[in-house]
N, C-alpha and C positions, 0 to 999 in steps of 0.2 A: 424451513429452518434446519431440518436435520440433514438436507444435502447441503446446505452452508456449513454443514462444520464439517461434516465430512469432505466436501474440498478440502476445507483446508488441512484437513488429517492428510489424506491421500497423497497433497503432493509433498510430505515429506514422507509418511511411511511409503508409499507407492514405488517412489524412485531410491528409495533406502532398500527396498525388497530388488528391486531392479539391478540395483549397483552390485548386490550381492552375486547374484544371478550372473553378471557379466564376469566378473571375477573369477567364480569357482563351478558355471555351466550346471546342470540339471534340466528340470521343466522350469518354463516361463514363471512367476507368481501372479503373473496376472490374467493367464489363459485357463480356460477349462481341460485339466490333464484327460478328460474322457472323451476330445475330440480330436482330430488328426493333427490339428499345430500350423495347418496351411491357411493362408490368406482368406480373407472373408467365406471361408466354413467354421471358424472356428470361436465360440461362445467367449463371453470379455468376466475370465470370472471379479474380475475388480468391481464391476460396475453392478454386481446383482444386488448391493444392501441399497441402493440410491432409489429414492422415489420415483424419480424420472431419471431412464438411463440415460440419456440423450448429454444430461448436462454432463458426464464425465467427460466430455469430449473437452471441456477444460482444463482438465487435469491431464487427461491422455489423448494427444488429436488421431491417434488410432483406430481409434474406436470408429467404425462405418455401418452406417443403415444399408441393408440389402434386402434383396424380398425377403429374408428367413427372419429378416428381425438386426439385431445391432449385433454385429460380429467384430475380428477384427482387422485392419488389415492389413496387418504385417506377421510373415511367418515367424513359425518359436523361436527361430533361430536371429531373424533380426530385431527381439524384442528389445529397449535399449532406453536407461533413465533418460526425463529431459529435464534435467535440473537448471538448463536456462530460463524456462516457461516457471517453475517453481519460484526462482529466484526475481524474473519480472515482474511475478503478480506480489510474492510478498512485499518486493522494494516499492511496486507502484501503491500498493494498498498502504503500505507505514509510510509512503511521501506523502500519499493525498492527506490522511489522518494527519499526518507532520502539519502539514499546509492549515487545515480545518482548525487545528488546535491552538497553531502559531499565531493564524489570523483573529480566530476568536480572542487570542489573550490581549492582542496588539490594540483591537479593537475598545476591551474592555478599559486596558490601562491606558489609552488615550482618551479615552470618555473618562476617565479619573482625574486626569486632570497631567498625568507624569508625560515627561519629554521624550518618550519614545520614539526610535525610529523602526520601522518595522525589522532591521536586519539585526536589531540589537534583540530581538525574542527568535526572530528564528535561528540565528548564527551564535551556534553553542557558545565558541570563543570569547561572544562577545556580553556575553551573561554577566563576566566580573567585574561589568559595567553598571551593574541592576544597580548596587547599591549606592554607585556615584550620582546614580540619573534621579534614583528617589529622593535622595539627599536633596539635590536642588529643587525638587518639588515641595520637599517640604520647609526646605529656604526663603523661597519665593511666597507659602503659606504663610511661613513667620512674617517676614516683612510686612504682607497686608496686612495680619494682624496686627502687629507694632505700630501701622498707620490708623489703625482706624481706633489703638489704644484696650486693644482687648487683648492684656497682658498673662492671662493665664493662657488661652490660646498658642498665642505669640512663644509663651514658654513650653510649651509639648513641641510645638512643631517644628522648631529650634533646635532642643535638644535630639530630638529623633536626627534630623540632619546631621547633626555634629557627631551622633552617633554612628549613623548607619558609613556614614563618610569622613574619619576625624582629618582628611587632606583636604576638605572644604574647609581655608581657612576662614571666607567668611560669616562661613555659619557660625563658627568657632567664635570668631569678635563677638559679632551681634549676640550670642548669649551672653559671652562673659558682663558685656555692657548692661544686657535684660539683667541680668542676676545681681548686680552689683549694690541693686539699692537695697534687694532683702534677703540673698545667700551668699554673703559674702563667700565663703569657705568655697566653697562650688566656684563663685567667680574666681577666686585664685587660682584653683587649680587648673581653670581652663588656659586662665592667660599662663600661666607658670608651663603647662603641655604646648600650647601655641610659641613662644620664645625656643624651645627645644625642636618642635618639629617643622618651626617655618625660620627659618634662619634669617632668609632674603626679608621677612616681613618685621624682623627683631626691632626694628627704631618703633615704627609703627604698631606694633602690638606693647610695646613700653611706652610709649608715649599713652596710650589708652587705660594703661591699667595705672601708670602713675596717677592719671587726672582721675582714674575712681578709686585711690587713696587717699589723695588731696582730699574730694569731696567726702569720704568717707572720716576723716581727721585718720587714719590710719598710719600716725609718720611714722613709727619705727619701723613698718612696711617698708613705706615711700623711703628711708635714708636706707635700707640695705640696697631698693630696684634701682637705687639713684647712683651708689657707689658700685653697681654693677656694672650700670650701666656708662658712669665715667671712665671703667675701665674698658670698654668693649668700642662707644663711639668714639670716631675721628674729633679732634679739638676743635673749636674750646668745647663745646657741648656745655654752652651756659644754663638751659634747661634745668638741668643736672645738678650745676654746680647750685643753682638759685634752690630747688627742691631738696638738695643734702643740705645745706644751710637753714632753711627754714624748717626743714623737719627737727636740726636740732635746737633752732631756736625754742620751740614749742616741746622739743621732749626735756628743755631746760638740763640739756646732758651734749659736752664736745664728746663722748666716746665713739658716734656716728664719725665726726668729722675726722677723729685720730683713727680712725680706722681705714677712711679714705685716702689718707697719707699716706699710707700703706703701700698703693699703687705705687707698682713701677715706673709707669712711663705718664706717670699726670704730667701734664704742661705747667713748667715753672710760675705762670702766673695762675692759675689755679691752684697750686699749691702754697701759693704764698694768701692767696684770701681764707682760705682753708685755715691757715695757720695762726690767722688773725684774731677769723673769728672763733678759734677753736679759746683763744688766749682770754678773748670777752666772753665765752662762758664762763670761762674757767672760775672768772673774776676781778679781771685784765680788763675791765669796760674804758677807764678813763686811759691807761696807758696807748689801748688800743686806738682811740678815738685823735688821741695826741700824734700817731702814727701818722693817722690818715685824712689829718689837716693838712699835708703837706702835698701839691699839685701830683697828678701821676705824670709818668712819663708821654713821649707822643707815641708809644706804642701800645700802649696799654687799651685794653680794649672795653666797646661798650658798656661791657657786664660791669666792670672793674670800676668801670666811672661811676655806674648810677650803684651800682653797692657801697662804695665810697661817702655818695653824699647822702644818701640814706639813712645807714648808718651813723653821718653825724647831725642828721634830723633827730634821729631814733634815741643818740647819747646826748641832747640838750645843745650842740654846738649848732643850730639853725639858721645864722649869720653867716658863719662859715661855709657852710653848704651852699647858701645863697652864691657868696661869693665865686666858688667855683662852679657852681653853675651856670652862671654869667662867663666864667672862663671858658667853659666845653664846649658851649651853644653846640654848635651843628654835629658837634662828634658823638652828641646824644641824639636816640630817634624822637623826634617831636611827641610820640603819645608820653615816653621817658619823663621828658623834660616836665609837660604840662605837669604829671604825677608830682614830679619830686616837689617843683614851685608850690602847686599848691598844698604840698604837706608842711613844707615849709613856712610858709605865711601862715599856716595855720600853729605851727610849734611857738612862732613868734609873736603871735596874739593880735596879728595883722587884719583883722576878722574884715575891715570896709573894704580895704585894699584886694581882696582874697575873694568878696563876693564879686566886686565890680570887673575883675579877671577872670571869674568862672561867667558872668554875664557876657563879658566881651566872646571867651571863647562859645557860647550856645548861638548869638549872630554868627559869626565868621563860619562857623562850622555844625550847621544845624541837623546833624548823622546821627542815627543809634550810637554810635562811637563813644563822641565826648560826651552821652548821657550815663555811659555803661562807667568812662572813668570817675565821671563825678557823683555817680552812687558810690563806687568804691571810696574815693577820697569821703565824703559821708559817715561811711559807717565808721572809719578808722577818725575821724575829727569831727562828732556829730556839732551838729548845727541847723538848729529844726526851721531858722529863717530860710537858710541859703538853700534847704531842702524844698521847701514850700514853693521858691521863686522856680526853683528846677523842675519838681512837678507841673508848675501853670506852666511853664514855658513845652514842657516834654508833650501835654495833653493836645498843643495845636497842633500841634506835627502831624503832618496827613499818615507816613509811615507808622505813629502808632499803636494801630489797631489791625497792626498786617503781622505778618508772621516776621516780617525784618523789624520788627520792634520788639519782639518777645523778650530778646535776652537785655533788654533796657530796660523793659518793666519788670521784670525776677529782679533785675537789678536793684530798682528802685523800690521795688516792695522790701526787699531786703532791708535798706537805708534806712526805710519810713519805721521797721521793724526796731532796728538801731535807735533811732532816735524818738521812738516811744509815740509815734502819730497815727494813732487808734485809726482815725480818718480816713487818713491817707494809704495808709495799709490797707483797709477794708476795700480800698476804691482800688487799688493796682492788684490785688488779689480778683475783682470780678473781672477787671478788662486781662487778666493772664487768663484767667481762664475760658472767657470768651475769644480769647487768639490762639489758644491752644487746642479748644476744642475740646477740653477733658475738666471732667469733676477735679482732677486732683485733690484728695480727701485730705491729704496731709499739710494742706494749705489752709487749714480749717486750726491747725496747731502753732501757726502762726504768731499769732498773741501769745500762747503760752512758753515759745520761744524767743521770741524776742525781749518781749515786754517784761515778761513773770517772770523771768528766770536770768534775770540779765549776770554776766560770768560760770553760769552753770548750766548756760545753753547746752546741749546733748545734739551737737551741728551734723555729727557724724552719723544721725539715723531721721534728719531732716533734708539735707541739702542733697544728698543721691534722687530726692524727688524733685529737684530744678537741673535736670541736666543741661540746663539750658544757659544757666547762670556762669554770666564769665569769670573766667580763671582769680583774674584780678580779686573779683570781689568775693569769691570762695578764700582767699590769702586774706585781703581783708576782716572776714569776719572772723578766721581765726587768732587773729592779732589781735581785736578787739575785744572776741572770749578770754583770751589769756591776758588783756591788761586788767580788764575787771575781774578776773581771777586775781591778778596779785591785789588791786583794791579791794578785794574782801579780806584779803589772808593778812592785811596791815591792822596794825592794833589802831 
């Protein structure tokens, strides 16, 4: 050991003493001054502290065995560093080390489970790649946890991603979406960073954070991200315009909607429903309604139709609507139409007329689909009969009990919720969460939301645990919280 470190002393003192030596002449520093200074006569004084002289011959290959013992053999005068020998062994000894060290990390963080390529540990360069590559490792973490529902998991190793990498935008979604049913504040701010730093992603990161406002009843939210984002997408961007409408409807305040007028460049026919419905808050319901009896143009577009006859479902004119419903046919998309008909039939007290149309549509079209519309129409016009036929009919369906049934049965649990059937509730509550796969615990508050609490449902810290539940009937039950809100508030 103590001639190992002595190499490595020597070969920089040794050819440091050397280099001097050449420069400004004297005696050798590495010969014996008390021998003549000629070729193999003369004693190696370098090599006297070494245990075995023999090994300096790595450091100095001068150095020669002769009968008298290890002399050297180059006279004093051609004594001369060799700092390329110095310079091989240290580069070869810090590469192999490099190599040893590289391979061992390589080796480790692939047994860890990270995407490593071997060039990204050894190629310095390529280091300020570490924390993009962990990122995904621990993306890849999240997600299996999200699947198999082990949500505190799912949330470390999410967040780590999102941290260590805030340009992985999809680690970025998938929290905001994890976080949304019980940190809110946190979910905003991610989506609120995500809209700023992914641009190209902007529809799609607003689209996601709109529908966990929605779910969350959050509209003064939802009518600021809705009149952003009217200002930002290409037209019509009905979405938008349906979300800034309904959020005012529900904050029972047009200053959303006068605020979106505001825009510059809104499309004239968006800004005339705008203006409308800003006027039926206002308190303009019948004059409003008076408006929009009258057919729209042939240019007026889908949105404009079915908000039209909605509308005058919504303000008692349900004849009317009919009527021009019958006028639009085809220029409404068929899921539209079925919606508006059967709200309609049901404003008009049509109830036999109304089942035997939702029975026709469950033959003709026997899809999760028109099970998901007609839980919605449900909750918003309960009717514990036509729920009951809907239930026997949904239970043969071979889909289900499959995961393509799930967002039918949230659906229908919902309905069953709405229209007060202990039974029925309890029974689509066990088949949800046998398709699901998870406890869902909050499905256990069920009854106390629905049943117990009817207008003072608290939707907004239930419904983020059915992400599954469609849009429809997330609008839905908020309509129907705020009608039996105003039937409590009536004398």
């Amino acid at each position: 050991m103590h001639d190992f470190f002595l190499f490595w002393w020597e070969l920089i003192a040794l050819n440091a003493r050397k280099s001097l030596f050449r420069m400004r002449g004297g005696p050798p520093p590495c010969q014996s001054q008390m021998d003549s200074g000629r070729a193999f006569e003369t004693h190696c004084e370098a090599c006297t502290q070494w245990n075995k002289q023999g090994r300096f011959r790595r450091v100095c290959p001068a150095l020669a065995w002769t009968p008298g013992g290890w002399r050297c053999s180059l006279n004093a005068a051609d004594v001369r560093p060799l700092w390329g020998r110095a310079i091989a062994y240290y580069a070869g000894t810090l590469t192999l080390a490099y190599l040893v060290l590289t391979l061992g990390a390589f080796a480790v963080l692939r047994g860890v489970g990270y995407g490593f390529r071997y060039v990204d540990v050894a190629w310095p360069p390529a280091w300020r790649h570490f924390d993009a590559i962990r990122s995904k490792y621990y993306f890849a973490q999240g997600r299996a946890a999200v699947a198999d529902h082990r949500i505190g998991e799912a949330t470390l190793s999410l967040s780590l991603a999102y941290e260590l990498d805030p340009a992985n935008y999809e680690a970025g979604l998938a929290l905001a979406q994890l976080w949304q049913a019980g940190q809110t504040t946190g979910s905003d701010l991610v989506y609120t960073r995500l809209l700023a730093s992914h641009p190209v992603e902007a529809a799609r990161t607003a689209g996601a954070w709109g529908q966990a406002l929605v779910w969350r009843g959050d509209f003064a939210q939802l009518a600021k991200l809705a009149t952003e984002r009217l200002g930002r997408e290409p037209p019509p961007a009905t979405v938008w315009q349906h979300a800034l409408i309904f959020s005012a409807r529900r904050l029972e305040n047009p200053a959303p909607l006068v605020a979106a007028l505001a825009l510059p460049n809104l499309p004239g026919e968006t800004r005339a429903l705008l203006r409308l419905e800003s006027a039926a808050l206002a308190g303009n319901g019948p004059a409003t309604a008076q408006i929009l009896a009258a057919p729209l143009t042939e240019d007026a577009s889908a949105y404009a139709r079915f908000y039209q006859v909605q509308f005058l479902i919504d303000a008692g004119a349900a004849q009317r609507a009919v009527e021009l419903l019958a006028q639009y046919g085809a220029r409404l998309p068929a899921d539209e139409r079925v919606i508006l008909s059967l709200a309609a039939l049901a404003r008009l007290g049509q109830s036999e007329q109304l089942r035997r149309e939702a029975e026709a549509l469950l033959r003709a079209n026997p899809k999760p689909q028109i099970y998901e519309i007609l839980a919605a129409h449900l909750v918003r016009h309960p009717d514990p009969e036509l729920l009951r036929r809907v239930c026997g009919q949904f239970a043969t369906m071979p889909w289900a009990n499959d995961p393509a049934g799930t967002a039918a049965t949230a659906a229908l649990l919902c309905a069953a919720g709405v229209n007060r059937d202990r039974a029925l509730l309890a029974t689509l509550r066990t088949q949800l969460r046998k398709t699901t796969g998870t406890q869902a615990l909050a499905l256990n508050r069920a009854e106390e939301i629905f049943i117990e609490q009817p207008g003072r449902r608290t939707l907004g810290g239930f419904l983020p645990t059915l992400p599954m539940l469609p849009i429809e009937v997330v609008y839905a039950l908020f309509e129907r919280n705020a009608a039996e809100a105003r039937n409590l508030r009536q004398p």
